[in-house]
N, CA, C and O atoms as a CHARMM CRD file, in Angstrom:
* protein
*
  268
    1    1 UNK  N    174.83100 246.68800 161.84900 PROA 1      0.00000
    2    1 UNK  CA   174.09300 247.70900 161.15000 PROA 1      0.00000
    3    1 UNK  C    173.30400 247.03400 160.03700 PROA 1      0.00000
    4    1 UNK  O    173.79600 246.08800 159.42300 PROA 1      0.00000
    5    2 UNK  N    172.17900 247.46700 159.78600 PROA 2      0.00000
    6    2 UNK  CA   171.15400 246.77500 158.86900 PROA 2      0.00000
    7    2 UNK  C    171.55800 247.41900 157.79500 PROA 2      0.00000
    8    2 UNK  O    172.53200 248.17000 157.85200 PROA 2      0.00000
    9    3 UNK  N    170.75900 247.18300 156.48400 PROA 3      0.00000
   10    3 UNK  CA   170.94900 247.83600 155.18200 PROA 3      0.00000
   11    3 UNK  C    170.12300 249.13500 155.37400 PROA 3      0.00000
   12    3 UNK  O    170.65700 250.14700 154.91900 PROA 3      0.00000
   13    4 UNK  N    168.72200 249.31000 156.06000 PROA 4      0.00000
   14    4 UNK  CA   167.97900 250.71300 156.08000 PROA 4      0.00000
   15    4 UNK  C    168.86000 251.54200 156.84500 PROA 4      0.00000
   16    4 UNK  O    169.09000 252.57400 156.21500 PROA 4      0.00000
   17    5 UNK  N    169.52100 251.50100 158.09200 PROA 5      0.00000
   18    5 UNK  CA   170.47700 252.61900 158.52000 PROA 5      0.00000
   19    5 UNK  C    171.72000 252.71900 157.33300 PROA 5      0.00000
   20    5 UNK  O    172.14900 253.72000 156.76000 PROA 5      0.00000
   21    6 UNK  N    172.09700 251.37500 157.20800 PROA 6      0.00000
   22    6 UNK  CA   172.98700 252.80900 156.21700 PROA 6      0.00000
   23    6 UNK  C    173.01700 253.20700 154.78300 PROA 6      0.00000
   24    6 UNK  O    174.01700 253.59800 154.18200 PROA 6      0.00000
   25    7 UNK  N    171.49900 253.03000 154.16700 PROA 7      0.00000
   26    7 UNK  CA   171.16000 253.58000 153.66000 PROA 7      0.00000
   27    7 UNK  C    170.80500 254.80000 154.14400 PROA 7      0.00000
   28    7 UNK  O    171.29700 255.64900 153.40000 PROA 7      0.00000
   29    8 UNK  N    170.28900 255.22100 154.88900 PROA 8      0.00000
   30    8 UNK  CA   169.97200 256.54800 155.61800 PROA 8      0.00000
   31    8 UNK  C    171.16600 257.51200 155.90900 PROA 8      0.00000
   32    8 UNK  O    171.26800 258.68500 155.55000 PROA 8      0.00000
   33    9 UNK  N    172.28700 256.56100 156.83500 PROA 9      0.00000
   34    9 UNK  CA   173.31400 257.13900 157.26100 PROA 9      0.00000
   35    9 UNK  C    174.09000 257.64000 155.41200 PROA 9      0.00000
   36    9 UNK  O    174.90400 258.56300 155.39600 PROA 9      0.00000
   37   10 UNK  N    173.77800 257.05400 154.29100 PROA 10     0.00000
   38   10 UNK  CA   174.80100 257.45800 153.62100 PROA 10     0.00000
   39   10 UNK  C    174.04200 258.43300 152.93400 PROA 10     0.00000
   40   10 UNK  O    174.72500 259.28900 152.37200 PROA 10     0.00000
   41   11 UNK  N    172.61900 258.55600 152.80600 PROA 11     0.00000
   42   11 UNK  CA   172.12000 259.62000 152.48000 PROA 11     0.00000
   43   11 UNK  C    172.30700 260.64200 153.47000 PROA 11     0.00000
   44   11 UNK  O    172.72400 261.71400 153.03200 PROA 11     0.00000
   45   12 UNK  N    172.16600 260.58700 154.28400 PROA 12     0.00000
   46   12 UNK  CA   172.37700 262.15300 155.46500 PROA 12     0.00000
   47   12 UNK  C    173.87800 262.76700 154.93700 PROA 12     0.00000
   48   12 UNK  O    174.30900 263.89100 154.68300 PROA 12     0.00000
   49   13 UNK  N    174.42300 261.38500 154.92000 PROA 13     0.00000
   50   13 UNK  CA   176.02700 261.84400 154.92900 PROA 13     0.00000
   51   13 UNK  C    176.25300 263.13100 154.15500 PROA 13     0.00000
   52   13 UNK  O    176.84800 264.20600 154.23000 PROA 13     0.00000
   53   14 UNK  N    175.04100 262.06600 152.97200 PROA 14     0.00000
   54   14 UNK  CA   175.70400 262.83500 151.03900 PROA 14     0.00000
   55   14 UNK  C    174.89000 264.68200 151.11100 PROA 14     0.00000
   56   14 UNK  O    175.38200 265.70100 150.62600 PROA 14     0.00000
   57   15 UNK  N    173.92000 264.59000 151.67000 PROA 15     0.00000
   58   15 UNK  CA   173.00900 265.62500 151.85800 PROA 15     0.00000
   59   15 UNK  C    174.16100 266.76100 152.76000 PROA 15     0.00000
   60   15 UNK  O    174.49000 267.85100 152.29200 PROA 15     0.00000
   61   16 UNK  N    174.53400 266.35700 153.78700 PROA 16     0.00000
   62   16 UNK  CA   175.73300 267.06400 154.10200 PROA 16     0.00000
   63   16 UNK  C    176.65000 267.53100 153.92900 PROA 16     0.00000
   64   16 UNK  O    177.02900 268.39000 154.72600 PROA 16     0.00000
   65   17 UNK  N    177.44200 267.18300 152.80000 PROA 17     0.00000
   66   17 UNK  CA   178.77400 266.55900 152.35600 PROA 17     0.00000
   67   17 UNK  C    178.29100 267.70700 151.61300 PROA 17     0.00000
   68   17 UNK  O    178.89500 268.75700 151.83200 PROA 17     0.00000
   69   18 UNK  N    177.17700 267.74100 150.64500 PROA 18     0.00000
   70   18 UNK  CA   176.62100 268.37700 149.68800 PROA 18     0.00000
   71   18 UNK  C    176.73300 269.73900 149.94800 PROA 18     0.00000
   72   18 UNK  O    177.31100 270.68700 149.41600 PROA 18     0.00000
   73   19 UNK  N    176.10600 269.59100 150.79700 PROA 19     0.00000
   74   19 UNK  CA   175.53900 271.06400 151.52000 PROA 19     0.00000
   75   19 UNK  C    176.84400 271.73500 152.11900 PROA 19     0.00000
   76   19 UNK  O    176.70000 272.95700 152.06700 PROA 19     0.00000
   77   20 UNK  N    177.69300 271.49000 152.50100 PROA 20     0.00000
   78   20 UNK  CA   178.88400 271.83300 152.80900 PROA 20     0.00000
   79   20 UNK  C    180.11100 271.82600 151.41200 PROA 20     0.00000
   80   20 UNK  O    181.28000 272.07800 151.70400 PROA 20     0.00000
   81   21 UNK  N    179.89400 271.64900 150.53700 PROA 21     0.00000
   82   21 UNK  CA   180.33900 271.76100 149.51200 PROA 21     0.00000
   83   21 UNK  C    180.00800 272.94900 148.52800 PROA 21     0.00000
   84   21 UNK  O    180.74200 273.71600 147.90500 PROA 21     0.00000
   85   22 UNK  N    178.71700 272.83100 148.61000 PROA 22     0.00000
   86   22 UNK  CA   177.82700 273.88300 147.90400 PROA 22     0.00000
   87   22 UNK  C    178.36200 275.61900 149.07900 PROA 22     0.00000
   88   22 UNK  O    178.37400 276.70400 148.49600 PROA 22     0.00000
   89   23 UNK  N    178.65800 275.56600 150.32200 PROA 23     0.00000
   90   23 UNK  CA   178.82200 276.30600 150.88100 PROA 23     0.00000
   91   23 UNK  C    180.01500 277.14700 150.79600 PROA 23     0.00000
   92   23 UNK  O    180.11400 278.37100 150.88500 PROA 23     0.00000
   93   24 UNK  N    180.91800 276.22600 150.60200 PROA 24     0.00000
   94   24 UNK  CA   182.50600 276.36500 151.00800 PROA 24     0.00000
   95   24 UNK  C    183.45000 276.27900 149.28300 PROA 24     0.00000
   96   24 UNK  O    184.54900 276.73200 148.95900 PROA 24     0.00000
   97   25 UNK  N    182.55800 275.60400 148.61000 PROA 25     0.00000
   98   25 UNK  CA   182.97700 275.75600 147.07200 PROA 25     0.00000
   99   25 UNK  C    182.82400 276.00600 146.35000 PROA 25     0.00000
  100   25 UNK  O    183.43100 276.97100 145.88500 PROA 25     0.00000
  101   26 UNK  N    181.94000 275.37800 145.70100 PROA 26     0.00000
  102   26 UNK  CA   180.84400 276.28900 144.41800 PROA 26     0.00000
  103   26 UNK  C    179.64200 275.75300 144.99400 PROA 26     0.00000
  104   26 UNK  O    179.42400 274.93400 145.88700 PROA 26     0.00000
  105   27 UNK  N    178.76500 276.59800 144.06200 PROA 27     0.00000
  106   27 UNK  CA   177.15300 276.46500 144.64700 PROA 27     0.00000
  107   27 UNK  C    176.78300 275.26700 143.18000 PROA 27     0.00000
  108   27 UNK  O    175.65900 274.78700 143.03400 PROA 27     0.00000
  109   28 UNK  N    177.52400 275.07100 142.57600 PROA 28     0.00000
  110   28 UNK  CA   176.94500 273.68900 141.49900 PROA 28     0.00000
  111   28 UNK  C    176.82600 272.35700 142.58400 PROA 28     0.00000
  112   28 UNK  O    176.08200 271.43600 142.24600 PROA 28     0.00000
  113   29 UNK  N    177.56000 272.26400 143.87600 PROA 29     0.00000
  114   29 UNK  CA   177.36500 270.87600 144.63600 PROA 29     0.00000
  115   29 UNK  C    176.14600 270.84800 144.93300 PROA 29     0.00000
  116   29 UNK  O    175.63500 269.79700 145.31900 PROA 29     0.00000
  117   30 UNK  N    175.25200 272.28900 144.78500 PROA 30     0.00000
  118   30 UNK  CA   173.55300 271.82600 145.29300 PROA 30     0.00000
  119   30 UNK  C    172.93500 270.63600 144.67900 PROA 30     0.00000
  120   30 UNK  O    171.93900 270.16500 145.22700 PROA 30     0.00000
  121   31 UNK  N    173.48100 270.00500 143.43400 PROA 31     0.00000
  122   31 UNK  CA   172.94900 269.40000 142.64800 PROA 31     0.00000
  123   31 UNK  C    173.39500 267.80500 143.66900 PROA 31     0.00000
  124   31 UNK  O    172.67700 266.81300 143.54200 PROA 31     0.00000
  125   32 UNK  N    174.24700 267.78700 144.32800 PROA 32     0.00000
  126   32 UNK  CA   174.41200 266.74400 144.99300 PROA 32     0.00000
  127   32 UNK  C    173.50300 266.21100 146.06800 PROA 32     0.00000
  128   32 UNK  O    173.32100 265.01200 146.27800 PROA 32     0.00000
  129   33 UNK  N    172.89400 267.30200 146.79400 PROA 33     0.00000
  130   33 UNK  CA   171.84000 266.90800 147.82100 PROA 33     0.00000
  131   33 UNK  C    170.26300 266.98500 146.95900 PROA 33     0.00000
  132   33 UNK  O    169.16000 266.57300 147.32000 PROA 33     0.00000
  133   34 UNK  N    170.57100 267.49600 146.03600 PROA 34     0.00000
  134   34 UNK  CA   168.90200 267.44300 145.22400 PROA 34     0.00000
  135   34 UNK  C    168.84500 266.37600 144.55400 PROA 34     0.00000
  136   34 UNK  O    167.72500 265.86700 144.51100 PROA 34     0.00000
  137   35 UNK  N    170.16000 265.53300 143.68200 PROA 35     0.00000
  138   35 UNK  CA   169.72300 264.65900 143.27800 PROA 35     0.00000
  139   35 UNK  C    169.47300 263.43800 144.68200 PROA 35     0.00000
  140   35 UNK  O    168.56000 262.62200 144.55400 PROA 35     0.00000
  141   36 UNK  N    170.25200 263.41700 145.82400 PROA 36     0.00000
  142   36 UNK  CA   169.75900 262.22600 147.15000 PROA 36     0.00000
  143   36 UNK  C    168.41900 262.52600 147.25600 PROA 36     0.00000
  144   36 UNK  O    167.54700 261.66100 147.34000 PROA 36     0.00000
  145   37 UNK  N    168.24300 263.55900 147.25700 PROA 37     0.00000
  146   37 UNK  CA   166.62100 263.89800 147.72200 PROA 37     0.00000
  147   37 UNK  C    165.75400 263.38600 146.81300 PROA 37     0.00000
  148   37 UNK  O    164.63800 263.09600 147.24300 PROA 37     0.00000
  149   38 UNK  N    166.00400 263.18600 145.56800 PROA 38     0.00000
  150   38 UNK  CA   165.10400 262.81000 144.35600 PROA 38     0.00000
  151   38 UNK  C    164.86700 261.19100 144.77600 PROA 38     0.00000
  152   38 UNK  O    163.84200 260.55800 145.03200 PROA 38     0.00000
  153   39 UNK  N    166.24000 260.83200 144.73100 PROA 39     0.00000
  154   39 UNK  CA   166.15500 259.37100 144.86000 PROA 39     0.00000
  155   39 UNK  C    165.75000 259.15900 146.40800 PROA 39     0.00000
  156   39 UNK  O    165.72500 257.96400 146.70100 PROA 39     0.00000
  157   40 UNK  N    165.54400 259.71600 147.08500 PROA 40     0.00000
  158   40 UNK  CA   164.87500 259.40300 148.23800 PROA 40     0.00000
  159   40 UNK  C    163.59200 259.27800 147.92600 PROA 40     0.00000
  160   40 UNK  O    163.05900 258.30400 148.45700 PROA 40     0.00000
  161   41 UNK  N    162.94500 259.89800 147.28100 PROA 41     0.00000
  162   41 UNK  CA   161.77500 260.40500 146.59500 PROA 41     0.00000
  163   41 UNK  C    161.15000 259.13900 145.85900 PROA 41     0.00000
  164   41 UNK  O    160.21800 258.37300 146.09900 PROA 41     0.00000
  165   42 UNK  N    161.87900 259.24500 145.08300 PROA 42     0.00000
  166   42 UNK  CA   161.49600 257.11800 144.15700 PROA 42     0.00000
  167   42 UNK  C    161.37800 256.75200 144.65500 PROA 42     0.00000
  168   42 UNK  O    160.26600 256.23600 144.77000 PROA 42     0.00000
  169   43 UNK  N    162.63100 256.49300 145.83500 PROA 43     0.00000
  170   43 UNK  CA   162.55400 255.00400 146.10400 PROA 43     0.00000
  171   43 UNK  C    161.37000 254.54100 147.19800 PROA 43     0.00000
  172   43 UNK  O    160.93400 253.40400 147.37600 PROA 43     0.00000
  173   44 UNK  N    160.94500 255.93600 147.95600 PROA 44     0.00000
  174   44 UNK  CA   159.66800 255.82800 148.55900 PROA 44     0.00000
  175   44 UNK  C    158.44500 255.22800 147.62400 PROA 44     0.00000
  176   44 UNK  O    157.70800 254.38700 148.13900 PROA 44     0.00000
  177   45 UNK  N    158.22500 255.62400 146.32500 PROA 45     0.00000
  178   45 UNK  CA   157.43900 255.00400 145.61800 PROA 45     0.00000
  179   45 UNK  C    157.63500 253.78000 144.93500 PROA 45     0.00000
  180   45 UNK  O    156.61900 253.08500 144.95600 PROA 45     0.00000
  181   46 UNK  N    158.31500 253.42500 144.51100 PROA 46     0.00000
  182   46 UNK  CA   158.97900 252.40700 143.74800 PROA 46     0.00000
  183   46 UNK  C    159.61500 251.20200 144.42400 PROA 46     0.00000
  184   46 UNK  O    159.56500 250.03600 144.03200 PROA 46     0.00000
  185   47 UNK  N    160.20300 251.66500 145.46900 PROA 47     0.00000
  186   47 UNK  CA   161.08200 250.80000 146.50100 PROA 47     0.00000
  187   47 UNK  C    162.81400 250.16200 145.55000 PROA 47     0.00000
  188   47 UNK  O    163.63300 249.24200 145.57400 PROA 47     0.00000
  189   48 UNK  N    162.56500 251.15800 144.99400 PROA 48     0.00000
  190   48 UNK  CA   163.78100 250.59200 144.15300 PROA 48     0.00000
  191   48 UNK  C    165.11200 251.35500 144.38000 PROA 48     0.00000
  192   48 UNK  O    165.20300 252.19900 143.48900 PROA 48     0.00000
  193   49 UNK  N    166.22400 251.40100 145.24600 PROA 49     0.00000
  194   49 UNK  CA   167.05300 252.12400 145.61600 PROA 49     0.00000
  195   49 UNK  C    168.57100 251.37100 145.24100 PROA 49     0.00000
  196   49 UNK  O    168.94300 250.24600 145.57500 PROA 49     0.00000
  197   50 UNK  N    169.31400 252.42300 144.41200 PROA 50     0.00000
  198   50 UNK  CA   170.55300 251.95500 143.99700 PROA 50     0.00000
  199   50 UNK  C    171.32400 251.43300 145.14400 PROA 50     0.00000
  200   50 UNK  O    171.65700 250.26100 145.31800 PROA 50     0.00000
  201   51 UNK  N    171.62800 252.69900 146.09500 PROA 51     0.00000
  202   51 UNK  CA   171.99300 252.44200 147.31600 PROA 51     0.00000
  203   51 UNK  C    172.28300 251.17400 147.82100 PROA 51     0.00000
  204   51 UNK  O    173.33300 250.55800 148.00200 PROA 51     0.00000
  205   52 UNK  N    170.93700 250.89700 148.03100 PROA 52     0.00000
  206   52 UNK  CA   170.61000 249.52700 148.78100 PROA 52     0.00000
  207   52 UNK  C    171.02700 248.41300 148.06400 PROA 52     0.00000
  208   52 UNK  O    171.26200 247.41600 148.74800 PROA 52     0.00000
  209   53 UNK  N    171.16900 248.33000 146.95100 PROA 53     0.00000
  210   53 UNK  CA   171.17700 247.35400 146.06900 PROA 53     0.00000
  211   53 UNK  C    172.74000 247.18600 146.03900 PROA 53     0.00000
  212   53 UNK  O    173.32600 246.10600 145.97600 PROA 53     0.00000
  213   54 UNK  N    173.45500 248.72800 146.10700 PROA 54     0.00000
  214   54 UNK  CA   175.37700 248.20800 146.24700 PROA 54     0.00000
  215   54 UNK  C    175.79100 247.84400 147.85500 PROA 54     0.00000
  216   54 UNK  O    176.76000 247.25800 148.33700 PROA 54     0.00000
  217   55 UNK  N    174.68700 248.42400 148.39900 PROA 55     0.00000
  218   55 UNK  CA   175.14300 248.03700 150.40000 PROA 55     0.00000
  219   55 UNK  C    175.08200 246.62500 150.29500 PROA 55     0.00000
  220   55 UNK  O    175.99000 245.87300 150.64900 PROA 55     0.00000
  221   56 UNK  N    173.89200 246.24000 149.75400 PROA 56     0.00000
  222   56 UNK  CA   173.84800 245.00600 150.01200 PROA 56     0.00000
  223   56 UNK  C    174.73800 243.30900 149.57100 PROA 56     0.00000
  224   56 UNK  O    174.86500 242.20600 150.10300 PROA 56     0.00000
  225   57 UNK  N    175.28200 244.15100 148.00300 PROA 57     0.00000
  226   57 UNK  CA   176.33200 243.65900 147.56600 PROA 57     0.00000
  227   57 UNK  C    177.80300 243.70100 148.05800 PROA 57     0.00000
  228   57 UNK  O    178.75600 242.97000 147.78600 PROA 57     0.00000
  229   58 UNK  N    177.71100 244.60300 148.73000 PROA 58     0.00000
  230   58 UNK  CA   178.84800 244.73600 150.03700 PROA 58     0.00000
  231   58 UNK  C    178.65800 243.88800 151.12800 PROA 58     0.00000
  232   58 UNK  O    179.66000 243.59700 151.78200 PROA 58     0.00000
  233   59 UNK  N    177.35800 243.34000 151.52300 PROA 59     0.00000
  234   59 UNK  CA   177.52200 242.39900 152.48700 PROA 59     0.00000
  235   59 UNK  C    177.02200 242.51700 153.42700 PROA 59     0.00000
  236   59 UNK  O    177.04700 241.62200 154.27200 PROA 59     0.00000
  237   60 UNK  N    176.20800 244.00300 153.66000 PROA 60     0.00000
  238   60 UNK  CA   175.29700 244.51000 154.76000 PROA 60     0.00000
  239   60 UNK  C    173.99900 243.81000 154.97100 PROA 60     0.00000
  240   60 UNK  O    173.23400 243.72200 154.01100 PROA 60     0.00000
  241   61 UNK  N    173.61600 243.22300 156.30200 PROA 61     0.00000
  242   61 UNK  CA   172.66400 242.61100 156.11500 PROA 61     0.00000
  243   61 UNK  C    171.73700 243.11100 156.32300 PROA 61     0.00000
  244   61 UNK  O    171.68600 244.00400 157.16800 PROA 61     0.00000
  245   62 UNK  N    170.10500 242.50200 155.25500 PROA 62     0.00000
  246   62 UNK  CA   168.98600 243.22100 155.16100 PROA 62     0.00000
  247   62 UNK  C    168.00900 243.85000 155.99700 PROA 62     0.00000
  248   62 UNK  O    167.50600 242.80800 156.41600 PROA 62     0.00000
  249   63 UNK  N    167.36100 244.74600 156.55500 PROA 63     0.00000
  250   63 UNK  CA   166.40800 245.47800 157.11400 PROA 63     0.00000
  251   63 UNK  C    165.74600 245.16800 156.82700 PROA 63     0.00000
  252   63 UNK  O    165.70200 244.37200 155.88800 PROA 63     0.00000
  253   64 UNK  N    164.42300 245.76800 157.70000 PROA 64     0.00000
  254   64 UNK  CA   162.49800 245.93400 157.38400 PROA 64     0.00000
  255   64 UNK  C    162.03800 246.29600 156.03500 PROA 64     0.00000
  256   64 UNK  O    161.20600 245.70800 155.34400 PROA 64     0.00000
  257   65 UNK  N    162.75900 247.42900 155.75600 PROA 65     0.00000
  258   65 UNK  CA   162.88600 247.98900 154.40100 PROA 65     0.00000
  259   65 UNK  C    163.12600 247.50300 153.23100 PROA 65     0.00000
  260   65 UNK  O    162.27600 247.30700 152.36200 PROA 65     0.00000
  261   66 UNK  N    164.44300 247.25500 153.14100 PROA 66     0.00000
  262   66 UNK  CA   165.48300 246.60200 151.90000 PROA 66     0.00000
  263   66 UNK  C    165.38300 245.39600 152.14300 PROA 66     0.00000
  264   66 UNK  O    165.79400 245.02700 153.24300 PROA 66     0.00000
  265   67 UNK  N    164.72400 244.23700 151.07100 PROA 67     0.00000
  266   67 UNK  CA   165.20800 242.55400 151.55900 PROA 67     0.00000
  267   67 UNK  C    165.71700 241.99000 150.35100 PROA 67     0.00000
  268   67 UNK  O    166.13800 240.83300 150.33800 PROA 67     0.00000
């Protein structure tokens, strides 16, 4: 697995996770898939993604995307 899938895979995850939280618990977890979405948002402009930066310190090796 490259660093861009699971960056992706852990954003879908969190967007989910979120959204199913916000559903089933309180509606304050919306703030969990709005803030992924934000930082999805930067990092399209910026290219600067936390994410990527701890995957990669974990050992995941780099993608097209993330180097």
């Amino acid at each position: 697995m490259t660093l861009d899938h699971a960056v992706m895979m852990l954003a879908g995850s969190l967007v989910l996770i979120g959204a199913a939280l916000t559903w089933w618990v309180h509606p304050a977890w919306m703030w969990l898939p709005v803030l992924v979405g934000l930082n999805l948002f930067q990092a399209s402009i910026t290219g600067f993604c936390p994410a990527a930066l701890l995957l990669k310190r974990l050992g995941v090796r780099p993608g097209a995307a993330f180097r």
